[in-house]
N, C-alpha and C positions, 0 to 999 in steps of 0.2 A: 061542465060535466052534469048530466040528469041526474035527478032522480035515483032511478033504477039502476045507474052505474054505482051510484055509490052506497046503495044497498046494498048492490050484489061486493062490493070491494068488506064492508064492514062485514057481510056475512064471509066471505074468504078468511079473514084478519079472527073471525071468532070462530068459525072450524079448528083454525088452523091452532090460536090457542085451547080450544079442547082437545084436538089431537095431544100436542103435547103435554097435557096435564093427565092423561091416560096414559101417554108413555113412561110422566115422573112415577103415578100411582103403581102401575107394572111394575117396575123399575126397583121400587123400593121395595118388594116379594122377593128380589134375590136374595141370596145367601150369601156370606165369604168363607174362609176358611174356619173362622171360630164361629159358625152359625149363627150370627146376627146378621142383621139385615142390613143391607148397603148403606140405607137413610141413616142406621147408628153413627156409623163414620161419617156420612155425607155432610158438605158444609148447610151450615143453618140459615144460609143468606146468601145474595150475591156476591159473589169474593169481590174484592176491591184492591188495587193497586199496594203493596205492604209501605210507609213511610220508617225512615231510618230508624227510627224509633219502636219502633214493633217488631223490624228484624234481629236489632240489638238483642229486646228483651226473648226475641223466639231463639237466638242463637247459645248454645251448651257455654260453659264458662269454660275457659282456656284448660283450669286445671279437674275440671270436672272428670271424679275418679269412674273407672269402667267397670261395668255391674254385670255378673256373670249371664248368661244367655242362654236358652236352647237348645243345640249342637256346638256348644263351645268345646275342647279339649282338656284337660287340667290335669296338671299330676297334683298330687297330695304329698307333701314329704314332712315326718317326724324327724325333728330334729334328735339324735342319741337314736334309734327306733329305726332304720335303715327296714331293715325285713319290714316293716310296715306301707313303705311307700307303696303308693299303686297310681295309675293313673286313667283317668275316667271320662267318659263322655256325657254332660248334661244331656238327659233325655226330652223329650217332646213336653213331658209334664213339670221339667223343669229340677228333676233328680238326680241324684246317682246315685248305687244302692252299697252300703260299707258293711264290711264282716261284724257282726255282730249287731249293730244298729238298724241292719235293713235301709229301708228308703230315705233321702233325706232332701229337703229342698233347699237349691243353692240357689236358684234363679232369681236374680232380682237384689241379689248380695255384692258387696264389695269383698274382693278377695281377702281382707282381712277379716273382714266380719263373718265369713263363710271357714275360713279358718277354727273363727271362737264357735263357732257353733257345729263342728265337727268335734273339739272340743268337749264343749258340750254335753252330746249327745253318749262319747265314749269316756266320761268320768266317772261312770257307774263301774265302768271294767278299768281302768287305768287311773292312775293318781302322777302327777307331775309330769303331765304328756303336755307337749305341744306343738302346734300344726300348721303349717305355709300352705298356700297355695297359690298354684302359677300356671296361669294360662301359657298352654302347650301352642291352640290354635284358633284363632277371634272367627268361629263356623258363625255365630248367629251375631255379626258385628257388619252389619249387611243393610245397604241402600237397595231397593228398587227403581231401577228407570225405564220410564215409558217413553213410548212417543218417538220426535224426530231425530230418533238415533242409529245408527249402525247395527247397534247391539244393544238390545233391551234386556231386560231381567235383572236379576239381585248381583250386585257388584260387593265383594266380600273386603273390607278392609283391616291390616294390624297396626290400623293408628286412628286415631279422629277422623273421620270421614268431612270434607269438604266440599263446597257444591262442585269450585271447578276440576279439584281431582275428579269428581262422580264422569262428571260429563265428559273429561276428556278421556275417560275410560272408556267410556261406551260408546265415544265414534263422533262427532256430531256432524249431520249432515251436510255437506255445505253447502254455504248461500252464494247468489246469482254475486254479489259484491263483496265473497270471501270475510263477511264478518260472522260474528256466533248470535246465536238465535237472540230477536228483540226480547225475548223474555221464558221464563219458565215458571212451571207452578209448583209449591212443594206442599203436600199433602203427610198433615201429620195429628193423628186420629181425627178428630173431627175442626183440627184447623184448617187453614187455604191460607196460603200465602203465596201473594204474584209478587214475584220479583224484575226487575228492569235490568238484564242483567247488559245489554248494549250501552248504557246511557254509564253503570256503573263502570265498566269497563273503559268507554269512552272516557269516563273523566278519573283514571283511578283510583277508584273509589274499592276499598280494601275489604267491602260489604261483600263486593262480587263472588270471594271464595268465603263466605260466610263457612262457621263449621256446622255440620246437619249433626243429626242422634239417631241412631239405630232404630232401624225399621220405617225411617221416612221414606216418602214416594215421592219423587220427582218425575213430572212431566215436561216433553218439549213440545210447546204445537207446533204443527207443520204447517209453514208457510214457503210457498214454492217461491215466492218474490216478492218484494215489499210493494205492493201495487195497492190503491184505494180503486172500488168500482163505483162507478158514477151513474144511473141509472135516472126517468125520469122525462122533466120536459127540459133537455137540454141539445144542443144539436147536434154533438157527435159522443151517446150516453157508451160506456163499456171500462176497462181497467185503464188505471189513470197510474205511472210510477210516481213509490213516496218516495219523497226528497227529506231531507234534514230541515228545509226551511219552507215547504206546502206548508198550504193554508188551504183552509175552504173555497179562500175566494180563487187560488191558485191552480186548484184542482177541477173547477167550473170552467175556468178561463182553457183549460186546456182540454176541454170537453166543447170545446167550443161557445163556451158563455148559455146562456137562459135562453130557450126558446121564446115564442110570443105566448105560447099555451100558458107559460108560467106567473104570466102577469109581470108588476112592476115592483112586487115584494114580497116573491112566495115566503113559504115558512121551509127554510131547509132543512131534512131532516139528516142525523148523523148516527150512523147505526154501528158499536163496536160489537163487532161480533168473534173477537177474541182477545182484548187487551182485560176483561172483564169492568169494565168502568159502565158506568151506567148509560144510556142512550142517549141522545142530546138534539134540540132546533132552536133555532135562529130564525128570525127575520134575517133577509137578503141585505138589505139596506142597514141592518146594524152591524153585521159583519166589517161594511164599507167607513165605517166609520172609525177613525185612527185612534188609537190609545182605548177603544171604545170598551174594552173586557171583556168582548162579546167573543173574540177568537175558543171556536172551538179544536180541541186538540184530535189530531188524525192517526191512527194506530195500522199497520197493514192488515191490511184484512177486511178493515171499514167499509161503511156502503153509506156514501152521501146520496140520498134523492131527494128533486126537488118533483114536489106535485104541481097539478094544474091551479091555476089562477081558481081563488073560492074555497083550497082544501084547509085551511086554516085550523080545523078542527083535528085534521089526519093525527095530528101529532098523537093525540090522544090516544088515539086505536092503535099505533103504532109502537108507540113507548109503552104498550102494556105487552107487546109480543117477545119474546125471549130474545136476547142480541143472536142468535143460534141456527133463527127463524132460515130457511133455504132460499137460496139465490132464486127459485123457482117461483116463490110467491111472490117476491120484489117484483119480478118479469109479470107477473098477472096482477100486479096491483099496477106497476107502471103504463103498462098497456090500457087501462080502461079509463 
């Protein structure tokens, strides 16, 4: 390749990352519902695959007690004090408003403790009063799901919310081989956590119905078929089906192997553009070599390309571009 080809390839690879960095700046000018700005929530980093050990510690504790909410329900009942009972709906601000006391905030109280502090509030007007409360209906006890589902939006539950109750609530699309999505993402304020939820399932693995906490976001991405696209100097470049046991070299081989542009030991590049794992190249030839540690792992979605013989350096330009980056610019960096 000249010169000016691979001028014009690094100037495409460095538009194309200021485009996208105008997009993240834009981007985080949004607003959400509580008037902060998306970035607040936004993860702080590349999300990364969650290991068992960080889902343990993100999952609610089995007996972990239920904290009142938003549009939850509740009656109020005095025990001896009947005429007194009422029952009430937490507002937006997290109140309900009682005869004589006016406003008072339960949100974010366990029902006992919301009890003492109704309590509380009415010991200036009554002496040896005291007061239950009991959630009527769990309104703000509520999963978001997005994504590749049936039925997206807030899924409301009267018990511990679960990932796979969430999902099998909302539908899940099905896949070309009748399994459930390779994975999902759960978004919980400004955490990221990718889960593997095929591999869990696959080897019953009891993580899979992990319990979530109120007001988590669960994504599914959409993947129409577990396919890797191969792109590049190879002789038959286009979507390649992932197997349980592809490999880099398996998925070349069925691309019809390296063209001659490619030389005798490109640098192949491996682009996850939705497992969230970081980008990845190899030498050709270390690949080839058994036990060698060099196997890189293939996720559907991926984009292996191998450049022309000399791009050795590509890697660089390449691993600096978002995994996100559009099938369009692969097509104009492959091309030149």
């Amino acid at each position: 390749m000249n010169l000016l080809n691979k001028r014009s390839v690094l100037t495409l690879c460095g538009f194309v990352v200021f485009a996208l960095g105008m997009a993240h700046s834009l981007s985080n000018e949004a607003k959400n519902a509580d008037g902060k700005t998306l970035s607040d929530n936004a993860p702080r980093s590349e999300p990364q695959t969650s290991d068992m050990n960080t889902l343990r510690k993100f999952e609610p504790s089995v007996d972990e007690e239920y904290t009142l909410g938003a549009g939850d329900e509740i009656s109020i009942q005095y025990p001896g004090r009947p005429d007194m009972t009422s029952k009430d709906i937490i507002g937006p601000d997290g109140r309900v408003t009682l005869p004589l006391v006016g406003p008072i905030k339960l949100a974010g109280l366990t029902r006992e403790d919301a009890g003492a502090k109704i309590i509380d509030a009415l010991s200036p007007y009554y002496t040896k009063l005291t007061a239950t409360v009991r959630v009527e209906k769990y309104s703000s006890n509520f999963i978001t799901l997005l994504g590749d589902v049936k039925n997206p939006g807030m899924v409301s539950f009267d018990q511990t919310p679960t990932l796979l109750g969430l999902l099998s609530r909302g539908g899940i699309q099905p896949r070309l081989d009748g399994t459930f999505p390779e994975q999902c993402i759960i978004y919980r304020g400004d955490q990221v956590y990718w889960v593997k939820l095929h591999d869990m399932l696959a080897s019953s693995n009891p993580m899979a119905d992990l319990r979530l906490r109120r007001s988590d976001v669960v994504f599914v991405p959409a993947l129409a078929s577990k396919t890797v696209t191969v792109i590049g100097r190879v002789q038959h470049p286009g979507q390649i089906t992932l197997k349980r046991d592809s490999t880099v070299v398996t998925v070349l081989g069925e691309a019809g192997g390296l063209s001659d542009a490619a030389g005798k030991n490109p640098e192949i590049l491996v682009v996850h553009r939705t497992s969230g794992e970081k980008n990845q190249s190899v030498h050709f030839k270390d690949l080839l070599k058994p036990e060698s540690g060099n196997e890189v792992p293939l996720y559907a979605g991926d984009i292996v390309f191998v450049p022309q013989s000399g791009w050795n350096k590509a890697s660089v330009v390449i691993q600096n571009v978002t995994p996100f980056m559009t099938m369009a610019t692969f097509a104009a960096i492959a091309l030149n």
